[in-house]
C-alpha beads as a LAMMPS data file, in Angstrom:
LAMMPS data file: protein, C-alpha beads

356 atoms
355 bonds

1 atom types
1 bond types

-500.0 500.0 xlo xhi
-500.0 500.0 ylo yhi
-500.0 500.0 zlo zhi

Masses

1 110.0

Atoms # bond

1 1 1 -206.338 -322.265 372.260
2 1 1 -206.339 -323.746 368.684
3 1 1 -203.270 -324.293 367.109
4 1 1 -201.427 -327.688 366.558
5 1 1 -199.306 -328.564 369.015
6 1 1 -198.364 -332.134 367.603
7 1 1 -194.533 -333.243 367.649
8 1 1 -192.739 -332.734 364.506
9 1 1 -189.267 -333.388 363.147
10 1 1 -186.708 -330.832 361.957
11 1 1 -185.961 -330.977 358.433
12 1 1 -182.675 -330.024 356.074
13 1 1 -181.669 -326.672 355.179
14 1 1 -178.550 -327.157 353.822
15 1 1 -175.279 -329.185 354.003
16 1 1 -172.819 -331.153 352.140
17 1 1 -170.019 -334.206 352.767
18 1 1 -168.677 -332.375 355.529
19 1 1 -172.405 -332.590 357.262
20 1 1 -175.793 -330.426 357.588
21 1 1 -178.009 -328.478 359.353
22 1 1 -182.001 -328.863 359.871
23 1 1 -184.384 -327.010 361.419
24 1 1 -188.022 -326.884 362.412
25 1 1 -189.924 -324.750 360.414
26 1 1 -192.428 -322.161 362.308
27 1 1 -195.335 -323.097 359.885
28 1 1 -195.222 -326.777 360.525
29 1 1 -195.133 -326.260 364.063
30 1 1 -196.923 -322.716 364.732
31 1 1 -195.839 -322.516 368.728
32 1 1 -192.268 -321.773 367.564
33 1 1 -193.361 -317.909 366.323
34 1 1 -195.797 -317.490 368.481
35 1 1 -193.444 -318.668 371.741
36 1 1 -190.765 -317.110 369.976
37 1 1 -188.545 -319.572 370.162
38 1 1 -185.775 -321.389 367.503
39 1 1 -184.730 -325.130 367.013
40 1 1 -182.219 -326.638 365.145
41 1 1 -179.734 -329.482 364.762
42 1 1 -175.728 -329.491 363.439
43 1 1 -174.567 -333.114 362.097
44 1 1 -171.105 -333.016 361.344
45 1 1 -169.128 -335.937 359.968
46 1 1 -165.128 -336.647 360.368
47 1 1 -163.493 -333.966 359.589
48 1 1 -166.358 -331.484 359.104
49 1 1 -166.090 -328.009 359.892
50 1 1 -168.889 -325.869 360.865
51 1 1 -167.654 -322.430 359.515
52 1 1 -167.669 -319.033 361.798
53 1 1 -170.622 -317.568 362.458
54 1 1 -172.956 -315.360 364.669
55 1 1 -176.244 -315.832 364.967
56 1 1 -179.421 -313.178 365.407
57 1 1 -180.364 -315.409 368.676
58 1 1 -179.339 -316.570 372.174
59 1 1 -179.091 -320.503 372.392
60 1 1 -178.474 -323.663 374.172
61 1 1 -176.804 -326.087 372.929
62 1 1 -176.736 -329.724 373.683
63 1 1 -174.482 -332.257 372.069
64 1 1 -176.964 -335.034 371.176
65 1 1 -174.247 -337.762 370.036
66 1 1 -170.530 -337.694 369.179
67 1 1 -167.506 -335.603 370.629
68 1 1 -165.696 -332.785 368.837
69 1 1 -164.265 -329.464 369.658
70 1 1 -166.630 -326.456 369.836
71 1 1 -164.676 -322.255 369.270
72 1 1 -166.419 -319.806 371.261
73 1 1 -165.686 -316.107 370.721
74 1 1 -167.497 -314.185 373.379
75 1 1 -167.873 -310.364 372.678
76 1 1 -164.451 -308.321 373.406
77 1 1 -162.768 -311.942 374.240
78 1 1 -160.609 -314.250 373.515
79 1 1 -161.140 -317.715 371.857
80 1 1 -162.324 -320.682 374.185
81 1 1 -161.815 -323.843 372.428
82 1 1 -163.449 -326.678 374.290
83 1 1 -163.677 -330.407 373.857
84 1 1 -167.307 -331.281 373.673
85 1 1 -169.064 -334.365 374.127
86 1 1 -172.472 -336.176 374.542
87 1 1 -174.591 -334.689 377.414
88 1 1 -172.666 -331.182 377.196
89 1 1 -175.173 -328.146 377.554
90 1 1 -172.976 -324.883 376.184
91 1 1 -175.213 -321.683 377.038
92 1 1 -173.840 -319.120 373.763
93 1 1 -175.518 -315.918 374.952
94 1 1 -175.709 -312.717 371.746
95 1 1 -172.765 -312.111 369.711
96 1 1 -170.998 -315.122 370.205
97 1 1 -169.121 -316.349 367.341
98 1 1 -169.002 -320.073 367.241
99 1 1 -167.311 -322.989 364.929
100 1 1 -167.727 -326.721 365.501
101 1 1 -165.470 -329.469 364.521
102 1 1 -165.313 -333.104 364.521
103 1 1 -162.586 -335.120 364.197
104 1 1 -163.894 -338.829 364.984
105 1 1 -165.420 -341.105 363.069
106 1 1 -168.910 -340.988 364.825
107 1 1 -171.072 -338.637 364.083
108 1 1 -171.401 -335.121 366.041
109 1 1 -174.972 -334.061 366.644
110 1 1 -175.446 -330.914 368.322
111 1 1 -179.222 -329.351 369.249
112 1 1 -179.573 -325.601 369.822
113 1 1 -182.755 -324.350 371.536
114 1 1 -183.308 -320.632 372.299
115 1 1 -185.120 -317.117 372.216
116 1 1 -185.579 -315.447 368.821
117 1 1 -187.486 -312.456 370.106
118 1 1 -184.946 -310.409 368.446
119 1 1 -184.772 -312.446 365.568
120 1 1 -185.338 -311.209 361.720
121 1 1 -188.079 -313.854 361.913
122 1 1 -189.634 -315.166 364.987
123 1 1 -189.479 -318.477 365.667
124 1 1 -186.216 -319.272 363.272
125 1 1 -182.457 -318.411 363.928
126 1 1 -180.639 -316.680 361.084
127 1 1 -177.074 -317.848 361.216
128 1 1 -174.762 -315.093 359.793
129 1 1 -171.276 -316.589 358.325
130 1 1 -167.803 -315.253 358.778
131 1 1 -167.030 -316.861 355.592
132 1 1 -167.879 -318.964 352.496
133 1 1 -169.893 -318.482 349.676
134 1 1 -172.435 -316.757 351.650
135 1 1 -169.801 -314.811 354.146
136 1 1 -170.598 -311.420 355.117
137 1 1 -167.455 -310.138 353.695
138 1 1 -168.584 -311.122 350.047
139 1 1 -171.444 -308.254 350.440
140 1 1 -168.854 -305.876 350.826
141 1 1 -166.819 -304.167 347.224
142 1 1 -162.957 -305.109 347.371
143 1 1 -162.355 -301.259 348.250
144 1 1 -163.792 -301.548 351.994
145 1 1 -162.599 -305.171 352.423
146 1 1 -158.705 -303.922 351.158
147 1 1 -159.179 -300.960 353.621
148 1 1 -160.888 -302.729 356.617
149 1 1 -158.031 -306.070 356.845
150 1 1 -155.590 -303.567 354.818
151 1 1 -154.485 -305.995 352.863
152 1 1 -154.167 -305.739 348.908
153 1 1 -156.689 -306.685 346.368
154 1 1 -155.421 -310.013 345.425
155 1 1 -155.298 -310.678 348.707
156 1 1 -158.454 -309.927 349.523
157 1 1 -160.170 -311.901 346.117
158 1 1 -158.361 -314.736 347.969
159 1 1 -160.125 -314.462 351.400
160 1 1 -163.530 -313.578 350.155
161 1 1 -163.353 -315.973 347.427
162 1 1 -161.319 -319.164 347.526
163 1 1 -164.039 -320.970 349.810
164 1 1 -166.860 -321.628 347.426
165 1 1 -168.700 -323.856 350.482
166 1 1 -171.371 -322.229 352.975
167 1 1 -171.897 -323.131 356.172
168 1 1 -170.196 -326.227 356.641
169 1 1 -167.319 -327.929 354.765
170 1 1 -164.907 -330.853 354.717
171 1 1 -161.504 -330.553 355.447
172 1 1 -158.312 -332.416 354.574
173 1 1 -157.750 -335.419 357.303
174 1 1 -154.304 -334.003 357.326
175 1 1 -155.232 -330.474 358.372
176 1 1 -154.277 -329.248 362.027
177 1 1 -157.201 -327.762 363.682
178 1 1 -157.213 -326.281 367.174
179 1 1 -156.607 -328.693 370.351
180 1 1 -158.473 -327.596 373.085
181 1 1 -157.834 -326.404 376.318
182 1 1 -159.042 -328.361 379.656
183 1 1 -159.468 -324.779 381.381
184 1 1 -161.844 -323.285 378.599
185 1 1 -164.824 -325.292 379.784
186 1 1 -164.719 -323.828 383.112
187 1 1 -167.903 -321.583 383.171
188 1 1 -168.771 -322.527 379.413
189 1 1 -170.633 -326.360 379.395
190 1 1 -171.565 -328.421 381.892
191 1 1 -171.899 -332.395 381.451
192 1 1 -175.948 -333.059 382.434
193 1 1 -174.740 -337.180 382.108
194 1 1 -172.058 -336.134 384.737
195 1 1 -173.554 -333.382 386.625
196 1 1 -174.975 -333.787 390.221
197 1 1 -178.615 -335.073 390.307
198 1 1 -181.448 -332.581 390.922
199 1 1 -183.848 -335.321 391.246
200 1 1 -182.999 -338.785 391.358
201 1 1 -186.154 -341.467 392.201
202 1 1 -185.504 -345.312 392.197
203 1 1 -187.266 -346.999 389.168
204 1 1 -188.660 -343.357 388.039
205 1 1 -186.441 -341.025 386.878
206 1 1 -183.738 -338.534 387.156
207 1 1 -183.163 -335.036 386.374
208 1 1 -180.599 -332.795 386.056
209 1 1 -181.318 -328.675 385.903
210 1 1 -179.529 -325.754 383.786
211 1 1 -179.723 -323.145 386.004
212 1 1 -177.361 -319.759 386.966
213 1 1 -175.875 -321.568 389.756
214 1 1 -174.160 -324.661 387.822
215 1 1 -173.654 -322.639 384.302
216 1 1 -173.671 -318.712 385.159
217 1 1 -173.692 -317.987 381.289
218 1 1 -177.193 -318.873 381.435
219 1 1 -178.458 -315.759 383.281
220 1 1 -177.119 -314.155 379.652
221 1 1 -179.153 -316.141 377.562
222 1 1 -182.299 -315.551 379.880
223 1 1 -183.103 -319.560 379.419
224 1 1 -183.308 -322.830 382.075
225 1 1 -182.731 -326.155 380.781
226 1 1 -183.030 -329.550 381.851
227 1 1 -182.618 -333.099 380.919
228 1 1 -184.779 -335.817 381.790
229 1 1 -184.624 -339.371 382.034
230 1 1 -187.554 -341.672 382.416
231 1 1 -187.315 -344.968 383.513
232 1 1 -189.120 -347.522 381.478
233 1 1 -193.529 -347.454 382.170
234 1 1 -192.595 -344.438 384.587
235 1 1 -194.513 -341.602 384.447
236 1 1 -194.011 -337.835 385.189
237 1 1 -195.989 -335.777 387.694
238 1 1 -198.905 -333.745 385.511
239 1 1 -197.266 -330.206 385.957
240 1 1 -196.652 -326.840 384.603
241 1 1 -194.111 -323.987 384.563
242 1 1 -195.869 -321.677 387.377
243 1 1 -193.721 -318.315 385.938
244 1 1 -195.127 -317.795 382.747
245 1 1 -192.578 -319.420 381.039
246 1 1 -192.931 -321.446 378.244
247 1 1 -191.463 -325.388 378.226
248 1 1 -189.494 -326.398 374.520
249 1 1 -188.948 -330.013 374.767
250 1 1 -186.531 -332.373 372.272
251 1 1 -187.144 -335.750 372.624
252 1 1 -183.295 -337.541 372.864
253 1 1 -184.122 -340.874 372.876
254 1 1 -187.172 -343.584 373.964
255 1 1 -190.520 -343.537 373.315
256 1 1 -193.835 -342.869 375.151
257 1 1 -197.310 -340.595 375.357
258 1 1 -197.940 -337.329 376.131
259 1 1 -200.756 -335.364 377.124
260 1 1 -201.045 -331.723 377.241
261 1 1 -204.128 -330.377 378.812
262 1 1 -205.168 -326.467 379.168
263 1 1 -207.899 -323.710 379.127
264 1 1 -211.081 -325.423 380.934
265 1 1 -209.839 -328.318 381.265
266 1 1 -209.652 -329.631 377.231
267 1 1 -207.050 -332.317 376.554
268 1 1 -205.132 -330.090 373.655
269 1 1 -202.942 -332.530 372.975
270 1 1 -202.476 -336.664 373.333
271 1 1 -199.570 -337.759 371.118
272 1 1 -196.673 -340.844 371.073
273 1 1 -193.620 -338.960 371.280
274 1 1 -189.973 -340.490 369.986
275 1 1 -186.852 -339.725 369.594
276 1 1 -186.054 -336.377 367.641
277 1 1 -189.911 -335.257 367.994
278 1 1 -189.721 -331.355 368.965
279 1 1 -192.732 -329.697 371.005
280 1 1 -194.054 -327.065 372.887
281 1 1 -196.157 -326.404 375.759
282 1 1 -198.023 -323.627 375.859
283 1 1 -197.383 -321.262 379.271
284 1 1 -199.711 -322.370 382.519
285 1 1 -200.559 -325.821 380.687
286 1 1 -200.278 -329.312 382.229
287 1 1 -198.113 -332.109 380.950
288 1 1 -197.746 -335.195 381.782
289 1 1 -195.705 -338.354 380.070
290 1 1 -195.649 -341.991 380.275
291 1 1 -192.411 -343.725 379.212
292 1 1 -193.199 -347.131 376.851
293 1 1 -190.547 -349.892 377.986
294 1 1 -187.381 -349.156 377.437
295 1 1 -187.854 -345.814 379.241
296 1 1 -187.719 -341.769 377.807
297 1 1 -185.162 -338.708 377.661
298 1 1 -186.376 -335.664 377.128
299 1 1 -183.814 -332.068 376.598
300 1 1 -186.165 -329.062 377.024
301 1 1 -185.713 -325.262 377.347
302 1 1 -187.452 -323.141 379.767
303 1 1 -188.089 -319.582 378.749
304 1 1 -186.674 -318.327 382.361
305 1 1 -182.733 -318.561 383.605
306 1 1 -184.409 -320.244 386.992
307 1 1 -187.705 -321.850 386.099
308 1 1 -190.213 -322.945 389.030
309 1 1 -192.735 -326.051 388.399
310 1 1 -195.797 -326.896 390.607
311 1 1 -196.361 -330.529 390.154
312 1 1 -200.469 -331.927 390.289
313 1 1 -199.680 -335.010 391.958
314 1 1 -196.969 -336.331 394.442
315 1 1 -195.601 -335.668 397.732
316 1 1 -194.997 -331.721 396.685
317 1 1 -197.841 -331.538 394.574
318 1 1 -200.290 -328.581 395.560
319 1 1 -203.109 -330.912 396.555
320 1 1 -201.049 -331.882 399.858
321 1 1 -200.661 -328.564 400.307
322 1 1 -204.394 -327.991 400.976
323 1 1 -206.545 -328.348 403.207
324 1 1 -208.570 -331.280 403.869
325 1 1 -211.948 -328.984 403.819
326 1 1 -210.698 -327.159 400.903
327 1 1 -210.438 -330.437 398.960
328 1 1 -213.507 -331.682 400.389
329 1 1 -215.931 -329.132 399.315
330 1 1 -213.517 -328.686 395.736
331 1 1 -214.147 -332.570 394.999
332 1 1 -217.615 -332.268 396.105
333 1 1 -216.700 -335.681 398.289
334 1 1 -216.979 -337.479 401.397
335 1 1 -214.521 -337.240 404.053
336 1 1 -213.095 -340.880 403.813
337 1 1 -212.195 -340.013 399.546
338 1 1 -210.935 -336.962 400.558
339 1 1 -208.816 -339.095 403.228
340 1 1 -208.421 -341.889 400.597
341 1 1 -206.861 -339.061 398.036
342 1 1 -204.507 -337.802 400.331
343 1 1 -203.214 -340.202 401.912
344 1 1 -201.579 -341.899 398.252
345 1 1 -198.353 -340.622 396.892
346 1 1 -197.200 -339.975 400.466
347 1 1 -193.622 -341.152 399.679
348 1 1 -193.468 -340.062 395.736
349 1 1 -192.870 -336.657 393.984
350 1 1 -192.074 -335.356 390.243
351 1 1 -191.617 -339.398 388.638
352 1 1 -193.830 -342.568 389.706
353 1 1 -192.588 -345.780 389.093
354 1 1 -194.587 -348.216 387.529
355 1 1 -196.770 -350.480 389.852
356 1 1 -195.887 -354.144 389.884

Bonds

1 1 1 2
2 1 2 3
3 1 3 4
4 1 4 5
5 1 5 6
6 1 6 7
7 1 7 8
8 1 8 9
9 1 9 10
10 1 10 11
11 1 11 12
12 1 12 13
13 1 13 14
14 1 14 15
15 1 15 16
16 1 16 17
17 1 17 18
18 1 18 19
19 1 19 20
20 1 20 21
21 1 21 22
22 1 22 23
23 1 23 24
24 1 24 25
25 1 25 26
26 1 26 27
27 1 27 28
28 1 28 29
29 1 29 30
30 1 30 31
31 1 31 32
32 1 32 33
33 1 33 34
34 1 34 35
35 1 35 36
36 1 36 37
37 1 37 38
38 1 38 39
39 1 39 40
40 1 40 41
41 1 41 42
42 1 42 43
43 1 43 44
44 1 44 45
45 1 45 46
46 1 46 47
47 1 47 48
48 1 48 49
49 1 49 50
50 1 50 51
51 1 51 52
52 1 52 53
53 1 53 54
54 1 54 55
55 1 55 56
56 1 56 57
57 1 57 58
58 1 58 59
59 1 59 60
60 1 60 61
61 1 61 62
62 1 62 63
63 1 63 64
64 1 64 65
65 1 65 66
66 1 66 67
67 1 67 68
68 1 68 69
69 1 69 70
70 1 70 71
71 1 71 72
72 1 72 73
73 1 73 74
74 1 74 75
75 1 75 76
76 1 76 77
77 1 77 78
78 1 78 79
79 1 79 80
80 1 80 81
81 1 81 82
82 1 82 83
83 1 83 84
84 1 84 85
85 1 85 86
86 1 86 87
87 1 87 88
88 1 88 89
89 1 89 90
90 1 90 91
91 1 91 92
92 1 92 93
93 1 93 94
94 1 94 95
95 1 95 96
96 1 96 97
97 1 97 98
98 1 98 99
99 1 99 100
100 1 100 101
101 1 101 102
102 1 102 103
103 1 103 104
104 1 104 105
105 1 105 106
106 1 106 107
107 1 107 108
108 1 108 109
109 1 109 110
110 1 110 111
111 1 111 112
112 1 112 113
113 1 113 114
114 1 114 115
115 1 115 116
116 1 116 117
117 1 117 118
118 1 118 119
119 1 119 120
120 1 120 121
121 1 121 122
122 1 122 123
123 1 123 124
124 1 124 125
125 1 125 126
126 1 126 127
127 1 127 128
128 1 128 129
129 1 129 130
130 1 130 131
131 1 131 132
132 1 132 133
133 1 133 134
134 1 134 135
135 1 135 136
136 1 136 137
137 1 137 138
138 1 138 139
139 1 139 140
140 1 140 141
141 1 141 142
142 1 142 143
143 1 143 144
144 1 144 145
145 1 145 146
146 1 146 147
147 1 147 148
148 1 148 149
149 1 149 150
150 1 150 151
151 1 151 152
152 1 152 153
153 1 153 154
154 1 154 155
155 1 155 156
156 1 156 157
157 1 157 158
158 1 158 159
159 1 159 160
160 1 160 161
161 1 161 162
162 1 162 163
163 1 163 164
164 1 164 165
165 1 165 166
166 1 166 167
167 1 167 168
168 1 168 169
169 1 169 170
170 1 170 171
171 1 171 172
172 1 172 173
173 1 173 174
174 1 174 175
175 1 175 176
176 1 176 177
177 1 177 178
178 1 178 179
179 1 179 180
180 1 180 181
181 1 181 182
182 1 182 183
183 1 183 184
184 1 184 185
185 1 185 186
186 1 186 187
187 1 187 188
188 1 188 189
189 1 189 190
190 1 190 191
191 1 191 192
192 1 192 193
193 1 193 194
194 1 194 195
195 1 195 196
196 1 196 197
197 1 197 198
198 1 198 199
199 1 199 200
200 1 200 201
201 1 201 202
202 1 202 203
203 1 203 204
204 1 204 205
205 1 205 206
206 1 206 207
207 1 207 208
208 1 208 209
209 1 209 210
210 1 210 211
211 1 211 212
212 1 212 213
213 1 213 214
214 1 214 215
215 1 215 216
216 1 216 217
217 1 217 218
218 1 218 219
219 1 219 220
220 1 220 221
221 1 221 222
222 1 222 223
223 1 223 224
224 1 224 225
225 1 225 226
226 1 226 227
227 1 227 228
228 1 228 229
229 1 229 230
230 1 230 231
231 1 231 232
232 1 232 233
233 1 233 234
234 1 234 235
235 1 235 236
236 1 236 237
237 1 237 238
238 1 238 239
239 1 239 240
240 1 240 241
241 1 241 242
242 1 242 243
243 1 243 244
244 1 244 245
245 1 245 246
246 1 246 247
247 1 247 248
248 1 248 249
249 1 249 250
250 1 250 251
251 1 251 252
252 1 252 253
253 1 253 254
254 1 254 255
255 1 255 256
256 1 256 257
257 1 257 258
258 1 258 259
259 1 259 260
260 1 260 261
261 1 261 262
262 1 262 263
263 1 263 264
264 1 264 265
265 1 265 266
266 1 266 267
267 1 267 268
268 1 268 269
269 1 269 270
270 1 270 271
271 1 271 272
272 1 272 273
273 1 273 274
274 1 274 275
275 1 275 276
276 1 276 277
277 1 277 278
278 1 278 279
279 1 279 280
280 1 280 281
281 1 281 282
282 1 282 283
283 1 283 284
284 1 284 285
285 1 285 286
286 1 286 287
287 1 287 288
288 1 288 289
289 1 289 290
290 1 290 291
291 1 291 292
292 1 292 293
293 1 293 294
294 1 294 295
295 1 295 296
296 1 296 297
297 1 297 298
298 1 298 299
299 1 299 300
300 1 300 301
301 1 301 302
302 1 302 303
303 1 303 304
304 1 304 305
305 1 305 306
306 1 306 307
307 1 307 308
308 1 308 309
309 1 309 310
310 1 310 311
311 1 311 312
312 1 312 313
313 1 313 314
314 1 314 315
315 1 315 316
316 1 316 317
317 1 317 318
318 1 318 319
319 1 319 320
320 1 320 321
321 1 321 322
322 1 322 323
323 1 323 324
324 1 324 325
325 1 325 326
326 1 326 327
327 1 327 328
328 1 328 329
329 1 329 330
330 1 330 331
331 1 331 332
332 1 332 333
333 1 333 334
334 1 334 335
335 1 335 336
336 1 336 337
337 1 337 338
338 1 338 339
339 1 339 340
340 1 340 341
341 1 341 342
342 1 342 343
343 1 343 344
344 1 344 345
345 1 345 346
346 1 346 347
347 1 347 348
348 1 348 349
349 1 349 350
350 1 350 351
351 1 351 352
352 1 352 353
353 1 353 354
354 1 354 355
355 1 355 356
């Protein structure tokens, strides 16, 4: 498989004093069309509104820093207004219309991962805007938008026009916005800081997993997720995603190395990875990372609502789950290696801490 699999970082696409909007670009980083699959970021600074829109993809989204409020208009419902904060995974399956707000002085960061197979163009979202300069309804003559919100034409020139921003503006710190509502979240985020632990292993890491039986609304957008923290020099199991599905992963924050290996055994890919570096393993290929010091976290996407992982080393790893003559004759080595092999990472699965 040639093709460049090296981390890269999004970049702007537009954006203004209330914030912006980046995204990685399929020709920088050629797995996103061919994996079908979008990334981008929302920054939104006090007071900035992200303006109504739908988008041409399903998503996850995961609030990288900040906390703000978050309207989500599923198809035929009403509006769910939800307080949002760091570590909150919102699944926003097709046709949702969304709008983000933040009304603190920190910064809001917000990361959406998800499936453009249906997208105008693979491996990018296409964002289409209620309103703004760019608004769908400014497409339309003032005859069909008088007729379609019957309202009259001054009206109308009013609606369509007045808001010469796109995307994302800035408004008025005196401006009431929406509170939310404590019952809205129910079935719509979950906390992965907060959530149970899937995996938890003393000085190597923890995980927690998206799946359809701790967010439901996954199942709709057809995509697992999962956060990972690393302790610091630990190191993650070599393993792959045994259903065909395709791992996206965002580095939060840390630093540490990566390797990536695949068809007949060729090393594809040995990188440092930091924070904000975006990549993508290909499907059926090994990864494994090693944290530096001051450990690794890792958001990733899995192209499957319930993704299943066989791990290459460990306590669950496949190798204990062969036997001894099998791995004997494989290894082409003597009974006491095989013995030798087996008998380490008796008590360890998934993260290894680092020796003393």
């Amino acid at each position: 498989m040639d093709i460049d699999l090296s981390p890269k970082l999004a970049k702007k696409l537009y954006g203004g004093d209330g914030g912006s909007y980046h995204a990685w670009c399929p020709n920088e980083l050629p797995m996103l069309k061919q994996g079908n699959i979008g990334a981008g970021k929302l920054f939104l600074a006090k007071n900035g509104l992200a303006l109504p829109r739908y988008s041409d993809s399903a998503k996850v989204g995961y609030v990288l820093q900040g906390n703000g409020v978050a309207g989500i208009v599923l198809p035929e419902k009403e509006e769910k207004v939800l307080a949002i904060k760091t570590g909150d995974a919102i699944a926003l399956p097709f046709g949702v219309v969304t709008w983000w707000y933040n009304k603190e002085d920190t910064e809001l960061q917000i990361l959406f991962l998800g499936d453009t197979k249906t997208a105008h163009k693979p491996g990018s979202f296409t964002d289409f805007f209620l309103t703004g300069s760019n608004g769908i309804f400014t497409g339309f003559s003032m005859e069909f938008v008088c007729r379609a919100w019957d309202v009259d034409e001054s009206t109308a020139k009013a609606l369509v026009g007045n808001q010469k921003d796109n995307g994302i503006v800035k408004v008025d710190a005196g401006a009431k916005m929406p509170e939310p509502n404590k019952d809205h979240r129910n079935g719509m985020a979950l906390n992965c800081l907060d959530a149970p632990l899937d995996v938890d292993i003393k000085g190597g890491g923890r995980v927690v997993v998206l799946n359809t039986k701790n967010l439901p609304l996954v199942g709709e957008v057809g995509l697992g997720a999962d956060l990972v923290r690393l302790d610091g020099n630990a190191m993650c199991s070599p393993g792959f995603s045994c259903d065909s599905a395709l791992q996206v992963t965002y580095i939060v924050r840390g630093s540490g190395r990566a390797q990536v290996v695949g068809v007949d055994g060729k090393r594809v890919l040995e990188t440092t990875v930091q924070a904000g570096n975006l990549f993508i393993v290909p499907r059926f290929f090994v990864v494994s990372k090693i944290s530096d010091n001051d450990g690794l976290e890792w958001f990733s996407i899995i192209t499957t609502p319930n993704p299943i992982f066989t791990h290459m080393a460990g306590r669950t790893s496949a190798w204990k789950a062969l036997s001894p003559e099998v791995l004997q004759a494989s290894f082409n080595v003597t009974p006491e290696v095989e013995k030798t092999f087996r008998s380490k990472r008796m008590n360890s699965e998934i993260f290894f801490a680092p020796t003393k």
